[in-house]
N, C-alpha and C positions, 0 to 999 in steps of 0.2 A: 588607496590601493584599488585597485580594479577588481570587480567580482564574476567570478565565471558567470556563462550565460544562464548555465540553469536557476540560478539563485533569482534572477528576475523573473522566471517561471511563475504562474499563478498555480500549477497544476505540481510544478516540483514543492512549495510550502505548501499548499493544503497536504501532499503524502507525508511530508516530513510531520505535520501535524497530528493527521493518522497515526502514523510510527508513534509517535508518545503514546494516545491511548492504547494501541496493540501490546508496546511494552507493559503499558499497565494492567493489560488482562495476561499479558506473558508472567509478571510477577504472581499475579494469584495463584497460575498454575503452579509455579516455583512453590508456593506454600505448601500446594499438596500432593510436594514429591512428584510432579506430574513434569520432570526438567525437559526430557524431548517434544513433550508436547509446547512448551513454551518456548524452546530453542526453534520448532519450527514454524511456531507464528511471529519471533521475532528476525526469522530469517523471510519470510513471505513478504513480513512489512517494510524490512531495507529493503528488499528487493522491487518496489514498488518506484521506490524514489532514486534507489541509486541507479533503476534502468532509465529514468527519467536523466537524467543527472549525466550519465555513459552519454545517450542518444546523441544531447544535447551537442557532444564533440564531436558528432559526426560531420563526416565532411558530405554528405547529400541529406535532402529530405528524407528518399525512398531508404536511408540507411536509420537515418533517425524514428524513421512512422515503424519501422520493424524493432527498434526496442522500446518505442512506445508500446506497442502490442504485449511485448512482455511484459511492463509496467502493468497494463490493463487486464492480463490474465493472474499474473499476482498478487490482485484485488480479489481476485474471486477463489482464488486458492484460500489469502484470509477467508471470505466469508466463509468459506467451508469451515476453515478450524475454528471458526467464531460460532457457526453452530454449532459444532459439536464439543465447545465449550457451554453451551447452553444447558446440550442436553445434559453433559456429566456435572451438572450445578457449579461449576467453575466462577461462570456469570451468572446472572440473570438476565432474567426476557427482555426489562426495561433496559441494560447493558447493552443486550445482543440489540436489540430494534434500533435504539438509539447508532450506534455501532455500522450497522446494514443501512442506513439514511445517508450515512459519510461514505460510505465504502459505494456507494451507487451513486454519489452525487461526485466523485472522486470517479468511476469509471465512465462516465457521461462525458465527462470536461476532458480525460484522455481521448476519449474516440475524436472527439468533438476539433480539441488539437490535430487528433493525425491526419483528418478528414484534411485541416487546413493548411496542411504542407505539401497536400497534391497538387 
């Protein structure tokens, strides 16, 4: 069987990879009653990979580098809810640091991508 093009993405697995950890800081929140706050970090983290994923079908570059951008601003939407999972002890430092090193080595290889379809 043949696999869509995103799936040979090196940029669409590392999100999908992400997406696991987020889910697993989404479950903590789930622990403590905290479901919106966890519904929108696991909605930030598909959104990462399935705009990687969408782009992919597009029929130009310049269609595709514009939802890679969304991909790339939905990394930093995470970060934001991944600090402010820090702060309300959800995580921890070592969590969030660790965390914020994927999430920026994960928007570097987007930009890094879009740059390369111009």
């Amino acid at each position: 069987m043949e696999d869509f093009r995103f799936e040979k993405l090196d940029i669409w697995k590392e999100a999908v990879l992400v997406s696991d950890l987020l889910f697993d800081f989404s479950d903590k929140a789930d622990e403590k009653k905290l479901f919106r706050f966890a519904e929108q970090l696991r909605a930030a983290g598909m959104s990462i990979s399935n705009n990687i994923a969408e782009g992919s079908g597009s029929s130009s570059d310049k269609e595709f580098a514009s939802f890679l951008n969304i991909a790339r601003l939905s990394v930093f939407e995470c970060a934001n809810i991944i600090h402010i999972f820090c702060r309300r002890k959800i995580i921890t430092s070592a969590e969030k640091d660790q965390l914020y090193l994927k999430l920026i080595s994960l928007s570097k290889k987007i930009t890094n991508f879009r740059k390369s379809l111009k």
